[in-house]
C-alpha positions in Angstrom: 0.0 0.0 0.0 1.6 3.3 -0.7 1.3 6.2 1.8 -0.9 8.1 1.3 0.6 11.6 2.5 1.1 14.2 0.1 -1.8 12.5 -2.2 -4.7 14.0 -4.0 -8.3 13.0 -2.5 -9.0 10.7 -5.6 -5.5 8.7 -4.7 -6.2 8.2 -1.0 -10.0 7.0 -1.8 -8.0 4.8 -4.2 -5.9 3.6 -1.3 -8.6 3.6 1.5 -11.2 1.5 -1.0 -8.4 -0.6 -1.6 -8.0 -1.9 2.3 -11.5 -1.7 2.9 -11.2 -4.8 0.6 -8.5 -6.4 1.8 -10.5 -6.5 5.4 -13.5 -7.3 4.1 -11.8 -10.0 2.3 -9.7 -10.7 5.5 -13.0 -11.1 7.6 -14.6 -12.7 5.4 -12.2 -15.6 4.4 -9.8 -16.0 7.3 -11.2 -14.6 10.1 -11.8 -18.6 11.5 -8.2 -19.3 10.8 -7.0 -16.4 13.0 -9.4 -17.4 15.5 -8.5 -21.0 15.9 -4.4 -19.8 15.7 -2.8 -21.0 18.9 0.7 -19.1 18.3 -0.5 -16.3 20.5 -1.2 -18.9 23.6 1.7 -21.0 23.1 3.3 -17.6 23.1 2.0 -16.8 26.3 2.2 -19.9 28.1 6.3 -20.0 27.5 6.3 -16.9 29.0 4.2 -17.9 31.8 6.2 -21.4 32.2 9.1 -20.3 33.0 8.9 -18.4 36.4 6.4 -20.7 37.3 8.7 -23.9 37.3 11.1 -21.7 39.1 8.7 -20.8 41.8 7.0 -24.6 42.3 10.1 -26.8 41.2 10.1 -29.5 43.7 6.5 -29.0 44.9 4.8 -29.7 41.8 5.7 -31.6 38.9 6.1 -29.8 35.4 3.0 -31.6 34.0 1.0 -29.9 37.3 2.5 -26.8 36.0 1.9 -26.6 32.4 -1.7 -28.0 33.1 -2.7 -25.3 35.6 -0.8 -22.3 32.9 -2.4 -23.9 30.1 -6.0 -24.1 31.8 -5.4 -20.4 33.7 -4.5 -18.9 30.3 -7.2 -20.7 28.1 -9.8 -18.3 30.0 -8.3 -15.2 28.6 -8.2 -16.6 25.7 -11.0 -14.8 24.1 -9.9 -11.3 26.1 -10.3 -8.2 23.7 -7.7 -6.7 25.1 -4.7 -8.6 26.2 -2.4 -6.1 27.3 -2.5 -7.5 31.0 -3.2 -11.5 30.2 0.5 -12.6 31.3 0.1 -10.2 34.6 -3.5 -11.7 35.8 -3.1 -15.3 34.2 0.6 -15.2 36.1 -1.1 -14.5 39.3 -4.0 -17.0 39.3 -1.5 -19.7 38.2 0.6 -18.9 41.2 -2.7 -18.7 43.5 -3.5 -22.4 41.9 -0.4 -24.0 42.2 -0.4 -22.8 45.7 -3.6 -24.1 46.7 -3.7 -27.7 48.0 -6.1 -28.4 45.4 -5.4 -26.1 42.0 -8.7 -26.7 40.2 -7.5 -27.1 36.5 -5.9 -30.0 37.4 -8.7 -31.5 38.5 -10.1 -31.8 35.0 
């Protein structure tokens, strides 16, 4: 897409009616696709995994604690805004795994 600074009104309609298609075309053809992407959670959950199995090494096993940051994380999963997903999911994982019974592992 070229910028459209410095263009005449006919040239940025051009451009703007041009990415009004692309998202249409995007919403309409691979909006299920992005939806069902898991990169973004797997993303998240390394991040998540890490000072978890620092915290709970020796008091739970690493299946415990990818299970309870998979499960913890899965509810933000459909969050509009993610900005603070690693903060909160971070915090109830730690809440969980601290519990004597952490509930996602119950499932």
């Amino acid at each position: 897409m070229p910028d459209p600074k410095r263009k005449s009104l006919a040239e940025v309609r051009t451009i703007r009616d041009a990415i009004e298609a692309r998202v249409e075309d995007l919403l309409e053809h691979r909006i299920n696709a992005i939806r069902s992407d898991r990169s973004p959670h797997q993303r998240r959950l390394e991040q998540l995994l890490r000072p978890l199995a620092e915290e709970f090494q020796g008091t739970r096993s690493p299946e415990e604690i990818r299970l309870c940051a998979d499960a913890i994380l899965g509810r933000f999963d459909g969050a509009p805004v993610r900005s603070f997903v690693i903060s909160l999911a971070f915090r109830h994982a730690r809440e969980c795994l601290r519990a004597e019974v952490c509930e996602p592992l119950l499932v």
